[in-house]
C-alpha positions in Angstrom: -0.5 140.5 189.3 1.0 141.9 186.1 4.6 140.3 184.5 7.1 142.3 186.2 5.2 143.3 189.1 5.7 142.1 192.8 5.3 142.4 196.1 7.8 143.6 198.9 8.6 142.6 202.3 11.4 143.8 204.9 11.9 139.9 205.5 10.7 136.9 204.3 11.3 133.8 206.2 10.9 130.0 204.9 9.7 127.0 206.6 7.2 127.6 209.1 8.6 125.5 211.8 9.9 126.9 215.3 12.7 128.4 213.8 10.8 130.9 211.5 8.0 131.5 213.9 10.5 131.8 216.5 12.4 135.3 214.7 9.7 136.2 213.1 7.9 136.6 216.6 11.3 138.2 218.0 11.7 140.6 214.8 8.1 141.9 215.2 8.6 142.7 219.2 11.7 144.5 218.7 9.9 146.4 215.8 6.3 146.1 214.9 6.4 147.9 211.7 8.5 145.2 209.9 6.8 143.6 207.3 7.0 140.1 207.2 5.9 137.3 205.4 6.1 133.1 206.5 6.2 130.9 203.7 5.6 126.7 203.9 5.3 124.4 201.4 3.1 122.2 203.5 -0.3 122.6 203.5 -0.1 123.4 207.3 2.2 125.1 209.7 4.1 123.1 211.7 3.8 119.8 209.6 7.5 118.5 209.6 9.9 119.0 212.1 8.2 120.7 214.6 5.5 118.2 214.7 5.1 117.1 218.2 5.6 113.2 217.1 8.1 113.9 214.7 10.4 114.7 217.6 11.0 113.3 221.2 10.0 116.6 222.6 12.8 116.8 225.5 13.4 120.3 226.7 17.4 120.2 225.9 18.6 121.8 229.0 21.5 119.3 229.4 20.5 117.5 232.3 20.2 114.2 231.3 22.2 114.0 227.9 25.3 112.1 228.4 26.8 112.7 225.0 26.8 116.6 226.2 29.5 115.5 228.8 32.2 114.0 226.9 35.0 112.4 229.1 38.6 113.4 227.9 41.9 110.9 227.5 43.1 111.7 231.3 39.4 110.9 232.9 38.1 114.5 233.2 34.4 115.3 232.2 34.1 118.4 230.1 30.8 120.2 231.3 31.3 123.5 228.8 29.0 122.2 226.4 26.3 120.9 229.4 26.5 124.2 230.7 26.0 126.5 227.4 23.0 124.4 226.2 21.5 124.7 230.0 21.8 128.5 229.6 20.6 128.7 226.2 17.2 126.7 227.0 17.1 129.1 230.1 16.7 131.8 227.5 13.9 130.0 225.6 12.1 129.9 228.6 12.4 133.5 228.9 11.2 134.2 225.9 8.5 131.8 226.1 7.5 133.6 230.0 7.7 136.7 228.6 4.6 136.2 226.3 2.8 134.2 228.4 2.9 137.1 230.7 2.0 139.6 228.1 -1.1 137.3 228.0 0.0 136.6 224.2 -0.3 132.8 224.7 -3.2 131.7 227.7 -1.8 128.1 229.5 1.5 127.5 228.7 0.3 123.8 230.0 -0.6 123.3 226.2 2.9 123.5 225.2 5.3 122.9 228.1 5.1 120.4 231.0 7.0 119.6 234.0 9.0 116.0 233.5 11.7 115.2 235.8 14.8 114.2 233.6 17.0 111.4 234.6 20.4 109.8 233.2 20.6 105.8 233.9 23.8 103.4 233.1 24.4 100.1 233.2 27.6 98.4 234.5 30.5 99.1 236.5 32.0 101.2 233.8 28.8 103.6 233.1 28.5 104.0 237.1 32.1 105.1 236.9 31.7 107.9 234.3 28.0 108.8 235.5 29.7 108.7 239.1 32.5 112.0 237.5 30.0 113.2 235.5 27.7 113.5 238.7 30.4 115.3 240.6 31.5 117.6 237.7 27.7 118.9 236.6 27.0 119.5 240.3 30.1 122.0 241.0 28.3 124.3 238.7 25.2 125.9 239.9 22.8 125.1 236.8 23.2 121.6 238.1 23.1 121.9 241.7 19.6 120.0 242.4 20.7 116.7 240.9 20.2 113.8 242.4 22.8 110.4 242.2 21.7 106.8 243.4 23.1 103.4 242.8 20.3 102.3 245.6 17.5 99.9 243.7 15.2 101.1 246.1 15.3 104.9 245.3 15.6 104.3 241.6 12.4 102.1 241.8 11.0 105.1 243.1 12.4 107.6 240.2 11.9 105.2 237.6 9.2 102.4 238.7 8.9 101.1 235.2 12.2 99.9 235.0 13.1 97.9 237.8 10.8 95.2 237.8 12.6 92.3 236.2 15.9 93.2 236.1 19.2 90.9 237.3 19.2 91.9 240.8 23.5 91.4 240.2 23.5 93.9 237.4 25.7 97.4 238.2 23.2 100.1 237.6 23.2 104.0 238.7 20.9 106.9 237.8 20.7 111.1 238.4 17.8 112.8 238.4 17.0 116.5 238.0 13.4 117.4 239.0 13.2 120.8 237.1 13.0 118.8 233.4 10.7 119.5 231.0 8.6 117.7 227.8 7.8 120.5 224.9 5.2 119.9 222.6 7.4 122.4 219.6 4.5 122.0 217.3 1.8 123.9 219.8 4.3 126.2 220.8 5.0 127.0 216.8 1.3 127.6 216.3 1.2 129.7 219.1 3.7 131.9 217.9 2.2 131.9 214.6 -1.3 132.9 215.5 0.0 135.5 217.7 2.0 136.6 214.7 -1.2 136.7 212.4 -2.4 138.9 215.2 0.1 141.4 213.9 0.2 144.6 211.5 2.2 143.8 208.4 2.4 139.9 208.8 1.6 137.0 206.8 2.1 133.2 207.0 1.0 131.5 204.1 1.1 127.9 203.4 1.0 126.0 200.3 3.9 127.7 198.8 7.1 126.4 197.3 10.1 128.7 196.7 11.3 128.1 193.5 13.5 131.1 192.8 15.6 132.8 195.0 18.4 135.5 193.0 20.1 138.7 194.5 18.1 141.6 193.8 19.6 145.0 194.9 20.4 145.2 198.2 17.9 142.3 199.0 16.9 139.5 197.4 13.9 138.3 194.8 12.1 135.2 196.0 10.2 133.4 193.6 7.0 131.5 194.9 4.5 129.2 193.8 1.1 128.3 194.8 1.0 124.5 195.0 -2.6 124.8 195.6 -3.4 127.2 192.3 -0.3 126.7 190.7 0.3 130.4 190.2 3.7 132.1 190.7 4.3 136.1 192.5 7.8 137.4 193.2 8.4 139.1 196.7 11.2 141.7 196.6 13.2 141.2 200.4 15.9 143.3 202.3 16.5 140.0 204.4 15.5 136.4 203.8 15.8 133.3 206.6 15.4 130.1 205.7 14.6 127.7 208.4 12.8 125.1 206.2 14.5 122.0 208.2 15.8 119.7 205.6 15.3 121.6 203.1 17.3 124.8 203.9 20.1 123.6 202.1 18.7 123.1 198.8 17.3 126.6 199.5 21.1 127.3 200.6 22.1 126.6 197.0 19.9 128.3 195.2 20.9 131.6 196.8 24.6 130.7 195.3 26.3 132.9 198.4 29.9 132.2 198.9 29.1 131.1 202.4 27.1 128.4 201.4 30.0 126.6 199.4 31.0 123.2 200.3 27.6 122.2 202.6 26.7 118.8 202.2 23.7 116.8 204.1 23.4 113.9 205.2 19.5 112.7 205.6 18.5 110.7 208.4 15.5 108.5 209.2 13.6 107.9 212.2 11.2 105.5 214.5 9.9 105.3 217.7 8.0 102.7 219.3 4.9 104.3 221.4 2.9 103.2 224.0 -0.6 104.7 224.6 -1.6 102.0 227.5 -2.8 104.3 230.7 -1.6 101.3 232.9 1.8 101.9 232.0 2.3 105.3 230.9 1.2 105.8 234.7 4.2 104.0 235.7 6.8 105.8 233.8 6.6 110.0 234.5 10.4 111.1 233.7 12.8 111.3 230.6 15.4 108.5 231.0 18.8 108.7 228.7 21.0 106.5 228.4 24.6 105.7 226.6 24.6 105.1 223.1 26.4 101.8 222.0 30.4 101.9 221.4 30.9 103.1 218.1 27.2 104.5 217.3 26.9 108.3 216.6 25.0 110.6 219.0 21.6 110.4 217.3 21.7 106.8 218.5 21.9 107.4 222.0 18.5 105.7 223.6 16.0 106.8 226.0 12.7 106.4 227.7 10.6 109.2 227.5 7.1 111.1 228.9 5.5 112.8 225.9 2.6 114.8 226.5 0.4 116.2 223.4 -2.8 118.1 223.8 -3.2 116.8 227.1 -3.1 113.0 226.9 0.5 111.3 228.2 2.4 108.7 226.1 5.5 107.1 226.2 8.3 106.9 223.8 11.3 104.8 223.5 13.8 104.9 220.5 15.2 106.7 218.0 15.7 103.7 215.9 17.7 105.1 212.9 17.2 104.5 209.2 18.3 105.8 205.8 16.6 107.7 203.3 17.5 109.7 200.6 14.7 112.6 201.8 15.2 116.0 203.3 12.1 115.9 204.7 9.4 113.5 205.7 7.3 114.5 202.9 10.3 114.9 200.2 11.7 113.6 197.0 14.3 110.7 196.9 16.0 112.4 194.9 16.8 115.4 197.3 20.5 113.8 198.2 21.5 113.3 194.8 20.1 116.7 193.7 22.2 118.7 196.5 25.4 117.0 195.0 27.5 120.2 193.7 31.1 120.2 192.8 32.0 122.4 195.6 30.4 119.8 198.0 31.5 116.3 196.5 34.7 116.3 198.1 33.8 116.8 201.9 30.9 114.3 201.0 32.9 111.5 199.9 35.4 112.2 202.8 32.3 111.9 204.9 31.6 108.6 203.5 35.1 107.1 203.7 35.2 108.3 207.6 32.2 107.1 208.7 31.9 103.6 208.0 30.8 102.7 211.6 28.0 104.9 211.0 27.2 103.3 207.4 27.5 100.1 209.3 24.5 101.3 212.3 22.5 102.7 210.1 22.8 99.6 208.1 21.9 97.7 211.1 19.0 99.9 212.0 17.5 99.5 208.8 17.5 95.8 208.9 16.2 95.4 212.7 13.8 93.1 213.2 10.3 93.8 215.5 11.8 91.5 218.1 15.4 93.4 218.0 13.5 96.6 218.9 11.6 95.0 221.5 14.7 93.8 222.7 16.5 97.1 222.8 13.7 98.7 224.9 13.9 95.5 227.7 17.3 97.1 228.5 14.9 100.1 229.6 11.9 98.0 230.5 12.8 94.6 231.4 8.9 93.6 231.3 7.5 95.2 228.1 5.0 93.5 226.1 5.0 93.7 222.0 0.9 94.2 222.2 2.1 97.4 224.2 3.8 99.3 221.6 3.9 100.4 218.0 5.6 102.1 216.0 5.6 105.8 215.0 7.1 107.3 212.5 9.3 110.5 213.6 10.9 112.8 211.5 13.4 113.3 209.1 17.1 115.1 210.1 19.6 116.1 207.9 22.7 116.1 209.6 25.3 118.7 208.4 28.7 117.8 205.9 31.4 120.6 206.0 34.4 121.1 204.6 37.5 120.7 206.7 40.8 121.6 206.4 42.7 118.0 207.5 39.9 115.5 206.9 38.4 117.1 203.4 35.3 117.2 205.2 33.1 115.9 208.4 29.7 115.3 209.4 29.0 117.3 212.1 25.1 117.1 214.6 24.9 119.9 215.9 23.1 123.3 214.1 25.0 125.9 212.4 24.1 129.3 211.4 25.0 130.3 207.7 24.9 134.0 207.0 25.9 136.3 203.9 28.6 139.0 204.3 26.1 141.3 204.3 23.9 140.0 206.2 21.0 139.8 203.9 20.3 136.1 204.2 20.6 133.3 206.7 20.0 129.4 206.8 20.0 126.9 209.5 21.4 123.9 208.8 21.0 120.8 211.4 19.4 119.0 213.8 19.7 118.5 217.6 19.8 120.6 220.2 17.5 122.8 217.6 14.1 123.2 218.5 15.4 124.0 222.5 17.9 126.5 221.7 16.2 128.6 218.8 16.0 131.6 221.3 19.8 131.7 221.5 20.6 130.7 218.1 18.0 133.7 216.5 19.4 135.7 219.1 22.7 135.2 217.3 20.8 135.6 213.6 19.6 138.8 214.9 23.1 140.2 216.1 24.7 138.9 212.8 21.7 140.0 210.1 20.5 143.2 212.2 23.6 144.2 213.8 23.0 148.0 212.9 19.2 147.8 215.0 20.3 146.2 217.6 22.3 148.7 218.7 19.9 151.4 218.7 18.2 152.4 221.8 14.6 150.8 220.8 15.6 147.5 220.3 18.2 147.0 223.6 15.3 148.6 225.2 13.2 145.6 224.4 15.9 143.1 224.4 16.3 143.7 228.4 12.9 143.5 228.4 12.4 140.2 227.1 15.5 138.8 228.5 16.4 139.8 232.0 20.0 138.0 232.0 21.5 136.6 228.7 23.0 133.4 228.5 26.6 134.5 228.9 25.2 136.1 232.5 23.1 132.7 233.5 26.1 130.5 232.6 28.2 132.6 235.6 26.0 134.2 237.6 24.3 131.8 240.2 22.3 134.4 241.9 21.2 135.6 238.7 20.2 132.3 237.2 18.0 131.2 239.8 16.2 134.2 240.1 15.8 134.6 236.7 14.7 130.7 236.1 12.5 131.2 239.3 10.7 134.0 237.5 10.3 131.8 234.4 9.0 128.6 235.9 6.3 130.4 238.1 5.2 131.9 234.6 5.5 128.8 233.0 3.5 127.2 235.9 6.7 124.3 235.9 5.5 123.2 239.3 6.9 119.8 240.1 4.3 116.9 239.3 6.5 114.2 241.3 7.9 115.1 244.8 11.5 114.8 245.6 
């Protein structure tokens, strides 16, 4: 390509992770003459976050996360946030029917599987709040098929695994919600992915590195670089996304938006330990969460989990938490200290000066010995041998710093969706729920960015299509929720493995 030449592309989205492939897909239903082009710096699709072991693979739908059910000063469990996240997944699944039906995808049994999700305590005061919690969820009729049992016998039965060996005095309580699922995000990615190679006008292209990205117009000059040839090409684009994991906000920078200002991040490390074992995977077919420990952060919160990848079950227990200085799995130590701005520093260092019990787990995690972690998952599994287990190495999470008013600045773990005024870029920053709700939150993108389509008549037209009731309508309709996740399942082929 000649100096001063390049190509051009309606949008051009970054990272090819669940997040691109997830609009990208969405963008070219609602209007298949977009052109469109994927770009990853990994020599693969799918290679960081969205890597089925880089993640614990939990469908997020709320029904077994603790943390989502925060109790307030007088005693009251607050269920909004249960309930919004339960909506939002029902929308993923939707999504994810509504091109298995088109015959877009073949089995969805390659990316989705049935695993019955279950919340289990320890002690008089976790039976208390799982007791409220039990009571508030089930009022609401997203909730309304969980289970509650404090009897050792029907828990041995939910949960074999974990009842051998235990004090036979110790207070313990579970719930259990049948209609869970385990998501293997990185299939499901390259699904979408080769469906979107399928496509007129569409490209994903690895082995590229964005290494320019300047307003241009009314749309934006990206700069690109084959890491493979080391040659450069410049792509003119009316909208940019970039959904590159830990590395959107480096890529957040470079676009200099106002927006952006004042975003910090806060890298995260990650371990599970993995059993492979047939004997025992056997014995263990649910997702079991727990409470995290008084005064550890969400990320910390442990559980027990199913994992299914390309057909062959394993177990998972963890996260054990570390530090790193890296973005991404595959990054630079020196990605923190490069992200340092001036418009940043503040809410950074109030981060650090607020969070010292989080300095002092991570700390803690770093330093755990073999034994500790063994020790950790006995609470889970009173009999589990070290020969059974081993470590894998998850992925990296960079968990969001903010400005705010009062504090100077907080570390926050959920996602959040930055956009331009005009609506000519967006970046997601964050970590968990993520991969779960990325219908809903690109559902949002696309209202925010493409506000001006979606109101014409082609692309409601196909909205409705794809999405027979919105999450605003699932989160208050009950009728309306269970036929619409009926319809879904039955696609989805989510028949129950375990009986009730």
């Amino acid at each position: 390509m000649a100096q001063n030449e390049y190509e051009t592309m309606d949008v051009v989205l970054v990272g090819a992770g669940i997040m691109s492939a997830t609009l990208a897909v969405l963008l070219k239903e609602l209007d298949p003459a977009i052109k469109l082009e994927v770009l990853d710096m990994m020599s693969a699709a799918s290679s960081e976050s969205s890597y089925p072991w880089n993640n614990a693979g939990t469908g997020h739908a709320a029904l077994c996360e603790l943390n989502y059910t925060p109790e307030a000063e007088d005693g009251s469990i607050d269920i909004k946030k249960s309930v919004s996240i339960n909506a939002q997944f029902e929308e993923s699944k939707q999504f994810w029917a509504y091109l298995v039906e088109k015959g877009r995808f073949g089995s969805p049994k390659s990316f989705i599987s049935p695993v019955p999700h279950l919340s289990f305590v320890r002690g008089q005061k976790g039976i208390d709040f799982l007791k409220k919690r039990f009571a508030a969820l089930t009022a609401h009729h997203a909730f309304s098929e969980m289970e509650y049992s404090e009897d050792r016998a029907t828990m041995a039965e939910w949960m074999p695994l974990m009842l051998p060996g235990r004090d036979p005095n110790e207070p313990i309580a579970a719930t259990r919600v049948m209609a869970g699922t385990d998501v293997n995000f990185g299939a499901l990615t390259l699904h979408l992915l080769d469906h979107l190679r399928q496509q007129n006008e569409a490209k994903v292209t690895c082995s590229q590195k964005v290494v320019g990205l300047k307003r241009s117009g009314q749309g934006w000059r990206v700069s690109v670089k084959d890491l493979q040839n080391g040659s450069t090409r410049e792509i003119q684009a009316k909208f940019v996304f970039l959904g590159a994991g830990g590395a959107a906000l480096p890529l957040l920078q470079m676009s200099d938006i106002p927006e952006g200002k004042g975003f910090g991040g806060f890298p995260v490390s990650g371990q599970w330990l993995r059993c492979d074992n047939p004997e025992i995977v056997k014995q263990h077919q649910a997702k079991v969460y727990s409470q995290a420990a008084v005064g550890s952060p969400p990320m910390s919160v442990p559980h027990l989990d199913t994992r299914v990848v390309e057909g062959k079950t394993s177990l998972l227990f963890g996260p054990y938490a570390g530090f790193t200085t890296k973005f991404l799995k595959r990054g630079s130590f020196l990605d923190l200290p490069l992200s340092i701005r001036f418009n940043n520093i503040g809410p950074m260092l109030a981060v650090a000066r607020d969070n010292f019990d989080l300095t002092r787990y991570l700390i803690k995690e770093v330093l755990q010995s073999e034994e500790k972690r063994l020790e950790t998952l006995r609470g889970f599994y009173p009999e589990a041998k070290a020969e059974d287990w081993r470590i894998e190495i998850a992925g990296q999470r960079v968990q969001i710093i903010k400005k705010h008013a009062k504090n100077g600045g907080i570390l926050q773990f959920g996602t959040e969706l930055v956009a331009a005024q005009d609506g000519s870029l967006a970046a997601l920053l964050g970590a968990s729920p993520g991969a779960s709700v990325t219908v809903s939150i690109m559902l949002d993108l696309i209202q925010r960015c493409f506000g001006e389509q979606v109101k014409s008549e082609q692309w409601r037209t196909k909205l409705n299509e794809i999405f027979p009731a919105m999450a605003d309508v699932l989160a208050s309709d009950a009728e309306r929720y269970r036929e619409v996740q009926s319809r879904s399942d039955a696609l989805l082929q989510l028949e129950q493995s375990v009986s009730a």
